[in-house]
N, C-alpha and C positions, 0 to 999 in steps of 0.2 A: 771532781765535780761530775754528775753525770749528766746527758742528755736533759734530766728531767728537771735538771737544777741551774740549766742554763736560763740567762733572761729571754722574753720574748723580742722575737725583731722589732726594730723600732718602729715599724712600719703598721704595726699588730693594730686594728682600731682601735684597741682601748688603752694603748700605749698614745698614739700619737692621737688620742685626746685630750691629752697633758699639754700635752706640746702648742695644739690649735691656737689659744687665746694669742701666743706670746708671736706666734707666725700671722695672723690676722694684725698685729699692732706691727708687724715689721712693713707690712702691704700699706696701710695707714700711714706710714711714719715715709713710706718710697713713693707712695704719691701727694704727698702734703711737698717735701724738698725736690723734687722735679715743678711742682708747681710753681714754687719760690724762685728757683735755678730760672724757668721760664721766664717770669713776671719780671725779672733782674736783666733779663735780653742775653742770656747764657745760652752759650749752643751746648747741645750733650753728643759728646764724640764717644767713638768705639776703638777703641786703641788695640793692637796684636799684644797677644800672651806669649807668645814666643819670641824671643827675645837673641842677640847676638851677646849682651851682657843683660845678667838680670839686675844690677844696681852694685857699686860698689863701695860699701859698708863694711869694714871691719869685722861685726859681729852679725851679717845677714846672710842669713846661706839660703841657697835655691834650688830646687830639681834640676835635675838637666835632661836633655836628651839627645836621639843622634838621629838628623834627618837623611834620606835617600835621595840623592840626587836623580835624575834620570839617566844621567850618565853611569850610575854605581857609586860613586865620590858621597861621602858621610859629611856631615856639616852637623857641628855640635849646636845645638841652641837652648837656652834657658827660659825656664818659667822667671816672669816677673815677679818680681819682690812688690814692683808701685808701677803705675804708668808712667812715673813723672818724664822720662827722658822722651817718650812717645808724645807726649803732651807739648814737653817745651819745644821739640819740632815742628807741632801744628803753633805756640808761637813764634817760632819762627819764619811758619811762612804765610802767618796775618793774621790767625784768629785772634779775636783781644780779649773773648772771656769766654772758655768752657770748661765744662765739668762730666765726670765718668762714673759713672757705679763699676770698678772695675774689679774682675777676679784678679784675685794675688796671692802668692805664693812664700808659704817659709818653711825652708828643712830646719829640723832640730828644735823645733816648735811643738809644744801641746800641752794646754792647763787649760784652766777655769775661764784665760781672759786671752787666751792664745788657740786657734787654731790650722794644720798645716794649709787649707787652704781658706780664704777670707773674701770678703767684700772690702774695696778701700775707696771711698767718695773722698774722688780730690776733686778741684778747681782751682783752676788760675786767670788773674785779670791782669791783662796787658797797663802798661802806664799807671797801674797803682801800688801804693806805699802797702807796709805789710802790716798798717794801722788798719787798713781796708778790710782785708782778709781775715784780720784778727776780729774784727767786730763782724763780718760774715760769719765766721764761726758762731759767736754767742750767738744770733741771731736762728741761725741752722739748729742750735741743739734746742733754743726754746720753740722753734717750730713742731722738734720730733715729740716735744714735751708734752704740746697744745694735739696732738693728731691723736695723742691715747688718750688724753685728762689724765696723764697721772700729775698730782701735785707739787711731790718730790723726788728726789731719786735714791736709794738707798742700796748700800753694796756692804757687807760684813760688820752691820753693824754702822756704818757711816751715814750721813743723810748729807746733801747738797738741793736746794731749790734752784731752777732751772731758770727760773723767770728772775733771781735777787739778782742786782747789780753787781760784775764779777770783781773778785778781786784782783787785781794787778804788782804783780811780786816777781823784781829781778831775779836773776839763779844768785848773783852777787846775794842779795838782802835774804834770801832763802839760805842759805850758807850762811850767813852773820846769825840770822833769826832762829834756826833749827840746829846747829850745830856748833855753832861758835867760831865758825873757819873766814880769816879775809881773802876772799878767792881768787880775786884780782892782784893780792900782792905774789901771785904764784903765778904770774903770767905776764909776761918779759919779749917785747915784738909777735907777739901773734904765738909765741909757741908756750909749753905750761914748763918749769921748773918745777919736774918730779919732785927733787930731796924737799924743794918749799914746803909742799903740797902732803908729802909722807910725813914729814914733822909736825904740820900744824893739826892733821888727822888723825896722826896715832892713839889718842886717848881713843878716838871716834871708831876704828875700823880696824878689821883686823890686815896687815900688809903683807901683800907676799912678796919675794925677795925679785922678783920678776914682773910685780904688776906695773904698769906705765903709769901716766899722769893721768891719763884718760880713766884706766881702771880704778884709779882710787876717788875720781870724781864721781864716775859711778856709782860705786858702793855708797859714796856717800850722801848723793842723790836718792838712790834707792833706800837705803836703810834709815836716813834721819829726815830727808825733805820732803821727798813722794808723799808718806803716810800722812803729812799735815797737809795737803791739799787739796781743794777741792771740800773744803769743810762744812756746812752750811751753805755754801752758795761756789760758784764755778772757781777755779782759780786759775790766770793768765799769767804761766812762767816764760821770763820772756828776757832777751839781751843773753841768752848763751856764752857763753866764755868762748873764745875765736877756736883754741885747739878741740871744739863739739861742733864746731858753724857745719860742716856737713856741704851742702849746695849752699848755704847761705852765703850773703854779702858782707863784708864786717859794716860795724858801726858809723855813720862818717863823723871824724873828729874823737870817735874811741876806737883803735884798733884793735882794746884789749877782750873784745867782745863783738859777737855778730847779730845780724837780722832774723835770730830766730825764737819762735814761741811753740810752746806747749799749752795743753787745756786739759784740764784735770777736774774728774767730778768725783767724789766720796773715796781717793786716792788712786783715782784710775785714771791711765793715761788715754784721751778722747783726741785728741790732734794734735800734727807737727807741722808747723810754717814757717814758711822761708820770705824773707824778702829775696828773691832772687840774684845768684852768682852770674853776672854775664861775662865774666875775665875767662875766656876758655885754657889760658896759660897756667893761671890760677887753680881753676878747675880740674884738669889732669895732675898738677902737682898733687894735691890732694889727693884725688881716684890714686894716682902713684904709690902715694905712701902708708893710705889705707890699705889696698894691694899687698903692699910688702910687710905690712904687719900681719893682715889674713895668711900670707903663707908662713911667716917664723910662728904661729900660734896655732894655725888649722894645718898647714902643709898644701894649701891651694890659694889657688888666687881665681879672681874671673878677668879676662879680658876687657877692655877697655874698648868702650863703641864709640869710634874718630867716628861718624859717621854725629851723633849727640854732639860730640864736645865741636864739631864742626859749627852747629845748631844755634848751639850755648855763645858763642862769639856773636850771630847774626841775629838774636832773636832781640828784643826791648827790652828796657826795663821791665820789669813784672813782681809778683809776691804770688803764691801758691801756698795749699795746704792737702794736707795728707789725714783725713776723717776714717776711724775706725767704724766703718758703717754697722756692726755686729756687737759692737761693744756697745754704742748710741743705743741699740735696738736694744739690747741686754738690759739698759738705766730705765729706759723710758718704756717698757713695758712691765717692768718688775720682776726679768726672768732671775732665775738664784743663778744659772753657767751660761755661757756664750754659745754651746751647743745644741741648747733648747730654742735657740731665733735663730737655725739656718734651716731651710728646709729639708735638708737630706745633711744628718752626719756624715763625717769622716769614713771615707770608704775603709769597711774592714771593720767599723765599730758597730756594737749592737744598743 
């Protein structure tokens, strides 16, 4: 390719007047949800990007870097992946409801609905159930709906109205309903029985001799339940099977499932909420064992922030959620990729 046959910078005016409509509705759509945030008595806090752990996930990977102390001494620190550990310390030490437009970070990241650095609008309410949270969501995405007029949302072909009454669909009933699998009979004191789980999905997926129980959830999440949801109107996946809870709480009176939901519009995944983990004992086992799976599969691990899980014991009850604030902007302005509503692509890209 030469010189003459490369694209123009993004930046070229008659480039980035493509671009204008979809960045005008992302403006619209951040001060319609700070309005809301407002009106609800939501404080909006500013949490640090640098980080002593960036989150500890399995399959989430983070920049890192190395700071200079004044004395010479290096100190490793990570881009966040979420603010939430930053967050759950301010409940910790009393806010009851705020929320973040925060930059976030992921290595190993970049498609159509993925980019390595992001916007993630979270919020969490002190003293409430993760029924709260849940219906703040539907609420928040028909807000970003109403701030463009657009009437529905549509992504490859999919269409979802933003305003219908959402639909509400177990992962259990999603598994019965999209693939034929009983999910729950593969989940025995909070942990999954692999061989259950690889035999009653084998017709469904293909198995590798090494995938866990988690992995072939996965897959079969992604490849049979994802694409039905979010069909016509939003859809509310929700009750996670306990070996995915994540930060989440489990169920009280079902252990075999935790306090978590997703929200999906035209089979895209729009948020992750927790009713929140306050067993800080609980909570390291996990971070533990996630850990020790990140390194037999990546060869790394991230450090663990006592510092968080100190937090996690003292803070309240609570429910929180994790909003892909670029992907919202993506539906509800009609952009076709997620990199035409950030202001500035991905450094390096033209």
């Amino acid at each position: 390719m030469t010189a003459h046959d490369q694209p123009s910078p993004w930046w070229t005016p008659s480039r980035y007047a493509d671009r204008r409509p979809f960045l005008q509705a992302r403006t619209a759509i951040t001060r319609a949800l700070r309005a809301w945030f407002e009106e609800q008595g939501f404080a909006e806090v500013e949490t640090a990007i640098l980080q002593i752990s960036p989150g500890n996930e399995t399959h989430l990977h983070a920049p890192r870097t190395e700071l200079r102390q004044t004395d010479g001494a290096h100190a490793t620190r990570y881009l966040r992946t979420s603010p939430e550990f930053a967050c759950k310390k301010l409940l910790a030490a009393g806010e009851p409801k705020i929320y973040e437009f925060a930059r976030v970070f992921r290595d190993r990241e970049r498609g159509d609905l993925h980019l390595p650095e992001f916007t993630m609008l979270e919020w969490y309410r002190a003293n409430a159930g993760y029924d709260a949270i849940m219906a703040d969501t539907i609420v928040v995405i028909a807000h970003a709906a109403q701030a463009t007029g657009i009437g529905r949302f549509s992504f490859r072909g999919r269409m979802a109205d933003p305003f219908a009454e959402p639909e509400l669909l177990t992962v259990a009933a999603g598994f019965e309903r999209f693939a034929g699998i009983d999910l729950l009979a593969t989940i025995a004191g909070g942990e999954g029985d692999r061989e259950a789980l690889a035999s009653a999905a084998k017709e469904r997926v293909r198995i590798a001799d090494d995938d866990t129980w988690s992995d072939i959830f996965s897959k079969v999440l992604v490849e049979h339940v994802e694409p039905n949801l979010g069909q016509g109107r939003l859809t509310v996946l929700f009750e996670y099977p306990s070996p995915e809870a994540a930060l989440a709480r489990s169920k009280a009176g079902e252990p075999r499932v935790a306090e978590r939901f997703e929200v999906y519009a035209c089979g895209v995944e729009l948020a992750n909420g927790f009713g929140e983990l306050t067993d800080a004992i609980e909570q390291r086992h996990r971070f533990t064992a996630a850990m020790d799976e990140k390194a037999r599969r990546y060869g790394e691990r991230y450090p663990l922030d006592d510092d968080f899980l100190a937090a996690v014991g003292q803070m309240p009850e609570a429910s929180g959620v994790a909003l892909g604030f670029d992907r919202l902007v993506m539906l509800a302005s009609g952009a076709p990729r997620i990199d035409q509503v950030v202001w500035t692509p991905p450094a390096g890209e033209t």
